[in-house]
C-alpha positions in Angstrom: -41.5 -13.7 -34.7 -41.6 -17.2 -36.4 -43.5 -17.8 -39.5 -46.3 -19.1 -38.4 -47.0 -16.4 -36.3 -46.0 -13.8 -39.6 -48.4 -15.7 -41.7 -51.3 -15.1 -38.8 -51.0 -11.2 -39.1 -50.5 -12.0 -42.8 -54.2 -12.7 -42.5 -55.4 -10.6 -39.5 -54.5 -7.4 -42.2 -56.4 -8.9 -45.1 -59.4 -9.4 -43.1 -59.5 -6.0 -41.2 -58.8 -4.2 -44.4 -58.8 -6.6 -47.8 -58.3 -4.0 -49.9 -54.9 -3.1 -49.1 -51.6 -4.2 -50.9 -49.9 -6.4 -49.4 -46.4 -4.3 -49.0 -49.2 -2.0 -47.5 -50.3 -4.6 -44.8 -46.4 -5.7 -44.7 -44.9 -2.1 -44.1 -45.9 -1.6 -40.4 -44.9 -5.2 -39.0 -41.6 -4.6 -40.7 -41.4 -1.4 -39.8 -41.8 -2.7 -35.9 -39.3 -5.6 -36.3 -36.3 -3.0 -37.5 -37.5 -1.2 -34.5 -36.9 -4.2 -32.2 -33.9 -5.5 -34.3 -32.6 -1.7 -34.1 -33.6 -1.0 -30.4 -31.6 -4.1 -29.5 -28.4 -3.2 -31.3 -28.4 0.2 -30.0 -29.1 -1.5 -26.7 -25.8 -4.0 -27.3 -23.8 -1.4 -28.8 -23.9 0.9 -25.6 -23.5 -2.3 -23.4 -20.7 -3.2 -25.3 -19.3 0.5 -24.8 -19.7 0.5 -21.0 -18.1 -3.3 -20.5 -14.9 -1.8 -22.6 -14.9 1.9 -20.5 -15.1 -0.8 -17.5 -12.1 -2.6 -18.3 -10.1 0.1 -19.8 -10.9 1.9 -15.8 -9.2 -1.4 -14.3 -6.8 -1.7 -16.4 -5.7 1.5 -15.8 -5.9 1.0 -11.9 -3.7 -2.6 -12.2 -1.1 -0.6 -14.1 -1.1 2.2 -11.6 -0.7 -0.6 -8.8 2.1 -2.0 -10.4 3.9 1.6 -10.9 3.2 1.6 -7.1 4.4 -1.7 -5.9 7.4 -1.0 -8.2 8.5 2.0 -5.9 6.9 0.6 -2.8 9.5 -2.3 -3.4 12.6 0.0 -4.2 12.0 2.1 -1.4 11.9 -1.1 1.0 15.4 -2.5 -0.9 16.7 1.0 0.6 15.7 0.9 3.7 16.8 -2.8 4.0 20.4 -2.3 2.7 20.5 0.5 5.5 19.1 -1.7 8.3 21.9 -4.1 7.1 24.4 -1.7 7.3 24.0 -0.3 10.6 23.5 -4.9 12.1 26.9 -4.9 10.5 28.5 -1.6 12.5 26.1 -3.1 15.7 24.6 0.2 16.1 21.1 1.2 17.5 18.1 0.6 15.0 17.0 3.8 15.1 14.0 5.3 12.7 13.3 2.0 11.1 11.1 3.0 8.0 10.1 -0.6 6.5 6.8 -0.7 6.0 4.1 -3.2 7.9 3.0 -4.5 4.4 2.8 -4.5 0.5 -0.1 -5.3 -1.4 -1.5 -4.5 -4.5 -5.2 -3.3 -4.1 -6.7 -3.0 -7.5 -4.9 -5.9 -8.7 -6.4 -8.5 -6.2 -9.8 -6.8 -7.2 -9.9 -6.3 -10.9 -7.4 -8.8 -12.4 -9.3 -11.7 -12.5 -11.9 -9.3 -14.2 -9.3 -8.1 -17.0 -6.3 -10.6 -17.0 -7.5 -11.9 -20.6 -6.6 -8.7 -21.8 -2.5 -8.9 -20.5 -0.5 -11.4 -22.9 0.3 -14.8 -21.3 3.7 -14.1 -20.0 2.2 -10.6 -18.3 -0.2 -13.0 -16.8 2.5 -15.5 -15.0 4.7 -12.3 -13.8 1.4 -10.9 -12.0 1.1 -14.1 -10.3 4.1 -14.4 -9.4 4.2 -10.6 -8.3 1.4 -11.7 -5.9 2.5 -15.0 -4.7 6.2 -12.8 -3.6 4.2 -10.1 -1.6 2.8 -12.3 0.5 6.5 -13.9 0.8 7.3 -10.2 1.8 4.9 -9.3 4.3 5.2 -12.6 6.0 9.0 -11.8 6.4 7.9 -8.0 7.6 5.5 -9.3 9.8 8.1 -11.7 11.6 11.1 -9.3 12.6 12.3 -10.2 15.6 14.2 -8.2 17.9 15.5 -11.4 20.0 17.5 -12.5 17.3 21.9 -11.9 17.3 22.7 -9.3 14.6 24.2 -11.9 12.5 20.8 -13.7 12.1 19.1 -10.5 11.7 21.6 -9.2 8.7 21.1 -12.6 6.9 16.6 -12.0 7.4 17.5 -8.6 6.2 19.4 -10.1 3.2 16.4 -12.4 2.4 14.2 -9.7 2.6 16.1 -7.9 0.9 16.7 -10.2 -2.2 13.0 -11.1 -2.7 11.8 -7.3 -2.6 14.4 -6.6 -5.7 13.5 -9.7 -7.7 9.9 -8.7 -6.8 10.5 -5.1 -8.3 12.0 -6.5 -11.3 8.4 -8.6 -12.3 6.9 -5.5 -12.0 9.0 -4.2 -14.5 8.7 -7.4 -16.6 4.9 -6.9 -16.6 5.4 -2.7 -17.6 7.4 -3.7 -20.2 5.9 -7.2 -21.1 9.1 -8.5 -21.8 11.5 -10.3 -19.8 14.9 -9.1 -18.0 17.8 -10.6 -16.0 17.8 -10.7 -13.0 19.1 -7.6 -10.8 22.4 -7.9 -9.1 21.9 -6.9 -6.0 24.2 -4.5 -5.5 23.9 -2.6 -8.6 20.3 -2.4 -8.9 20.8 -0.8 -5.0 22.8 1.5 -6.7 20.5 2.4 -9.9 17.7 2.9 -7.3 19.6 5.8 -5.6 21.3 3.9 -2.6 23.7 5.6 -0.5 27.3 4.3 -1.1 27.7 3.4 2.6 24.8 1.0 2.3 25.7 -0.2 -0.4 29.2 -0.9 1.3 27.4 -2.3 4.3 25.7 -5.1 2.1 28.7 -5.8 0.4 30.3 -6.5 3.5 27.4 -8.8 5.2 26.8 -11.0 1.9 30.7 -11.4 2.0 30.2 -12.5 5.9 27.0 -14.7 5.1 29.1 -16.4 2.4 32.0 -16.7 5.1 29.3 -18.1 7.5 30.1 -15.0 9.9 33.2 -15.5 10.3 34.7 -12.2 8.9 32.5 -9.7 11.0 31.6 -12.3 13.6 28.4 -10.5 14.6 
């Protein structure tokens, strides 16, 4: 209410009833503007309440994701170092478990929502995070069984590389701090590897390196 509206019901109550104070006539217009003014901050305040309760949900989800991708990623560096070892023995691929894709649900739907409330550096690693799952399911989407062993163990090493540096950002953004990068075959190790795999991989970086010339797959 502006003032010149104020100073008309200033006069509407002096006419209607002249013999009234005027913190009489005052009271119930003021009484009805703390209504408004109080109406609307209880209005804000409970807004406010559900926007927060809305964010705190998603943020909840994102970090739930990233515990998810974390052991989705692990469990494909597994399975990778044991697809590796068996190109390298030329056995049968038998009971391949690598899954058809990775992807991160809640945080393609909610981060853009939320991402103001993840420090700067959490911000970069979930980009990142994202741009190397679709790096990853590219690469699981393009197997080919056409391919001599030796050019399968080195698409199984690539895979295989990405998906750890991949698990390590999503440990950076747990954390929100920054770590060095995973050796590869240590981190198969800390992730529960079997030694033979772990052997295996040893073996088929040493032949990559060697351009195949110590297993000549």
């Amino acid at each position: 209410m502006d003032i010149e509206n104020f100073s008309q019901c200033l006069t509407f109550m002096q006419t209607i009833n002249p013999n009234k104070g005027l913190f009489d006539k005052i009271l119930p217009i003021a009484g009805a503007l703390i209504g408004t003014t109080l109406g609307f901050a209880l209005n804000f305040s409970s807004s406010k309440v559900k926007d927060n309760k809305s964010a705190n949900n998603k943020i909840m989800c994102i970090n739930e994701d990233i515990d998810a991708l974390e052991h989705a990623l692990n469990e494909t560096a597994k399975e990778c170092a044991r697809l590796v070892s068996l190109l390298i023995q030329r056995s049968p691929i038998v009971g391949n478990r690598l899954p058809g894709s990775i992807s991160g649900l809640c945080i393609d739907s909610y981060f853009i929502d939320v991402a103001h409330k993840y420090s700067r550096n959490q911000r970069y690693w979930i980009q990142l995070t994202l741009e190397r799952l679709k790096e990853i399911n590219l690469k699981l989407g393009n197997r080919s069984g056409q391919s001599t062993p030796y050019e399968r163990s080195v698409d199984m090493l690539n895979l295989l590389s990405i998906t750890i540096e991949t698990a390590r950002l999503c440990r950076m953004i747990k954390l929100n701090d920054y770590i060095d990068h995973y050796e590869m075959l240590s981190h198969l190790k800390t992730i529960g590897t079997p030694t033979e795999d772990i052997a295996g991989c040893d073996l088929a970086i040493n032949n990559v390196n060697l351009e195949n010339a110590s297993l000549g797959l």
